[in-house]
C-alpha positions in Angstrom: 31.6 37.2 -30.8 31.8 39.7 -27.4 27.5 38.3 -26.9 28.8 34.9 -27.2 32.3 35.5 -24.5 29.0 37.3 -22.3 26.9 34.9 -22.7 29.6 32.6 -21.1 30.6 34.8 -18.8 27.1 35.2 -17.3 26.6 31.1 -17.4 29.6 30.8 -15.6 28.9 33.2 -12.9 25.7 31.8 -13.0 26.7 28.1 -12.0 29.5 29.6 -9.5 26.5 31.1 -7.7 24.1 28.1 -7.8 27.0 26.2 -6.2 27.8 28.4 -3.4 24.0 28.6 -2.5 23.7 25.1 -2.6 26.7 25.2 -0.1 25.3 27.6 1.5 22.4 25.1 2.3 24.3 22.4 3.7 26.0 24.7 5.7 22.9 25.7 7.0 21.4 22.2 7.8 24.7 21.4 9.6 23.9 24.9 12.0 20.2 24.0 12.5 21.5 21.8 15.1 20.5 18.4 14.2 23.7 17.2 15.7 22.9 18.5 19.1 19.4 17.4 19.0 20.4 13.6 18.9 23.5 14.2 21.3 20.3 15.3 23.5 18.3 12.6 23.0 21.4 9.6 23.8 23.0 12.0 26.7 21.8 9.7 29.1 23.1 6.6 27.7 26.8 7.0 28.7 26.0 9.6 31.8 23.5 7.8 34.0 26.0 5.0 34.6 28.6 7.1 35.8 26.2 9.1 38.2 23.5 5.6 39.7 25.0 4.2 42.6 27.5 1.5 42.3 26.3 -1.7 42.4 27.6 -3.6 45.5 28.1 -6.5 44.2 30.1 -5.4 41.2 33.9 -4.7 41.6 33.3 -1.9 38.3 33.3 1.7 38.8 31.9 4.8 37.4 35.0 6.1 35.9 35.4 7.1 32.0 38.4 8.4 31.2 39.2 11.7 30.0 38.8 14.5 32.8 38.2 11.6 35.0 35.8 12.5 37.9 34.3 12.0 40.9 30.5 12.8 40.9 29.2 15.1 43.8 26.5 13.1 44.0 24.7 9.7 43.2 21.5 8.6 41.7 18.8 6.0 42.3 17.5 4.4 39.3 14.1 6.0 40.2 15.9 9.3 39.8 17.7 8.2 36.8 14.5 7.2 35.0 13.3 11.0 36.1 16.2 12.9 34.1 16.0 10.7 31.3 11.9 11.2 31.2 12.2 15.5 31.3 13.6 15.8 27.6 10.0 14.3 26.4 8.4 17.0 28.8 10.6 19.5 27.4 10.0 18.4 24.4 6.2 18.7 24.6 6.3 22.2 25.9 7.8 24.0 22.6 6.8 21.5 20.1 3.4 23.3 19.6 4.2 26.8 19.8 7.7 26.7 17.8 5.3 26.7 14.7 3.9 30.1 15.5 6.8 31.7 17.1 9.0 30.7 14.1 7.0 32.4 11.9 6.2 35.7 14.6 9.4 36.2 14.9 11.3 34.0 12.2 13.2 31.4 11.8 17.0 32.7 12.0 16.0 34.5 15.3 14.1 31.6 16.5 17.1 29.2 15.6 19.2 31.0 17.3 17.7 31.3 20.4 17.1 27.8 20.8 21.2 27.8 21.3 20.3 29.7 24.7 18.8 26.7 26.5 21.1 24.2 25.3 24.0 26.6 26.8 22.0 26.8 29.9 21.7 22.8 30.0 25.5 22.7 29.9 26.1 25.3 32.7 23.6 23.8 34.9 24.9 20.4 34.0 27.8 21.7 35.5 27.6 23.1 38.9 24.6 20.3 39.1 25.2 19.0 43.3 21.3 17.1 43.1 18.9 15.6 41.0 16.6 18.0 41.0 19.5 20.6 39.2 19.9 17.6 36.4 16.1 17.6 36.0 16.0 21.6 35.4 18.9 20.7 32.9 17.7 17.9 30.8 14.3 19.9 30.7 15.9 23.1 29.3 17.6 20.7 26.8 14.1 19.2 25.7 12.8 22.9 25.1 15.9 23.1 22.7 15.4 19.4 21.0 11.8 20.1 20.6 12.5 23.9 18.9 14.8 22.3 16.7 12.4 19.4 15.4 10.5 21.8 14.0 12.1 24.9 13.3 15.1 22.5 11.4 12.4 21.5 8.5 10.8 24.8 8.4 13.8 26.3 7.7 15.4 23.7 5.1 11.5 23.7 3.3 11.9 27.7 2.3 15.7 27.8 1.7 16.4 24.7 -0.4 16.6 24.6 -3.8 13.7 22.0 -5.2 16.7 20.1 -6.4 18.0 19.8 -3.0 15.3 20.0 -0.9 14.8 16.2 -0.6 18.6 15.9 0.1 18.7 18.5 2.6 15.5 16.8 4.5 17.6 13.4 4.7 20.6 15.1 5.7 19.1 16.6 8.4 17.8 13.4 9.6 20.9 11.8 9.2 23.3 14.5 11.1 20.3 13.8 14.1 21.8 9.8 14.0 25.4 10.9 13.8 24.4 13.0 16.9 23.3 10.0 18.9 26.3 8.2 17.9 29.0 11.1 18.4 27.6 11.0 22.4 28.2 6.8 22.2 31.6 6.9 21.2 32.8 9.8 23.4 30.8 8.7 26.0 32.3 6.0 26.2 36.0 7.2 27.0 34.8 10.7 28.8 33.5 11.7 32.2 30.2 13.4 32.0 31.8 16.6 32.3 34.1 16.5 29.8 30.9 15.3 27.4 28.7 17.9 28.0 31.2 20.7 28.3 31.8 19.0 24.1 28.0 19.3 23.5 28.0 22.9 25.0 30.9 23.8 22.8 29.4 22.1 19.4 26.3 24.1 20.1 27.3 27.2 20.8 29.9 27.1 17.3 27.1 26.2 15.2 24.7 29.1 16.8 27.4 31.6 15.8 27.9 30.3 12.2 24.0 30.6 11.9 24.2 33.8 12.9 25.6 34.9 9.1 23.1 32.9 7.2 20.4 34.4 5.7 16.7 34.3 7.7 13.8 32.7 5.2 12.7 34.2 2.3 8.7 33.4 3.8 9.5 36.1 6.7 11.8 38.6 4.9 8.8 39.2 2.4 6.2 39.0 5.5 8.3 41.8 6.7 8.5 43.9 3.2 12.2 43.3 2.7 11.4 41.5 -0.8 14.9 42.8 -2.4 16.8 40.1 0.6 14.2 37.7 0.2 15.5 37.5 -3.9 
């Protein structure tokens, strides 16, 4: 009878753990930043309107609401089509290497320190008075988008249960969407500013919650820590 109430016991525990793991793993894909990566990648869709220069013939105006402001500067659509072109280039320069630094250094530290750029892209975004400041900017964003494009799967492959691991992949893919869409509705009623400082925000809240997930289990047994890896 007591083997039978420990038997129970240890099923229940058992399922109780199961399910805060699996939390755990959502919780996880939400920090990766998949959000911020396709708030990146539409950024320019509500902000370049507000910073080209006003059409003379149109009696419209680049104002947007919430922490309405006036640009310090203005844009050609040359120069718009510049800022809008330096994610890809950001993107190409850490696409390759992530791979190998991820698994140098791994992937918790690597995750995090994507954060860094992406707070950088805010600051810059900022204090920007020139193109050439927003170019800097939406470079240092690219660097992040294209760490998190691969690091993000990396991570989910090695954490998630085989059960979930399909799930988690199509979550991650689908918080990347609600990303894009996220920067068209607030984009739509905010100044730049006001936007990115948002962005900024999100990023650096999910970079501290990452912080007290666990690293891989691939790199904690590269490293001989096998009883964390378990």
């Amino acid at each position: 009878m007591q083997d039978l109430e420990l038997n129970k016991k240890s099923e229940v525990d058992f399922k109780k753990k199961r399910t805060i793991g699996k939390l755990r793993q959502f919780l996880a894909t939400v920090c990766l930043g998949p959000v911020s990566l396709g708030a990146s990648l539409s950024w320019t869709s509500p902000v370049l309107p507000q910073l080209l220069e006003p059409d003379p013939t149109s009696n419209s105006t680049n104002s947007s609401g919430l922490f309405e402001n006036s640009p310090p500067f203005t844009l050609t659509i040359e120069e718009g089509s510049w800022i809008g072109s330096m994610l890809a280039i950001g993107v190409l320069i850490t696409a390759i290497p992530s791979g190998y630094l991820a698994t140098r250094f791994g992937l918790k530290k690597s995750t995090i320190a994507l954060v860094i750029p992406n707070l950088l892209f805010t600051i810059i975004v900022l204090f920007a008075n020139n193109v050439y400041a927003l170019c800097i900017a939406r470079l240092l964003s690219g660097v992040a988008t294209g760490g998190i494009s691969v690091v993000g799967p990396m991570y989910i492959s090695e954490i998630a249960d085989v059960s979930l691991r399909g799930t988690l992949g199509t979550f991650f893919e689908f918080l990347i969407y609600a990303g894009v869409v996220f920067v068209a509705i607030c984009g739509a009623s905010m100044s730049y500013i006001a936007l990115t400082i948002t962005l900024g925000t999100v990023a650096l809240l999910f970079g501290c919650v990452f912080c007290f997930l666990p690293e891989s289990p691939a790199y904690l047994i590269k490293i001989n820590k096998r009883e964390q890896a378990e």
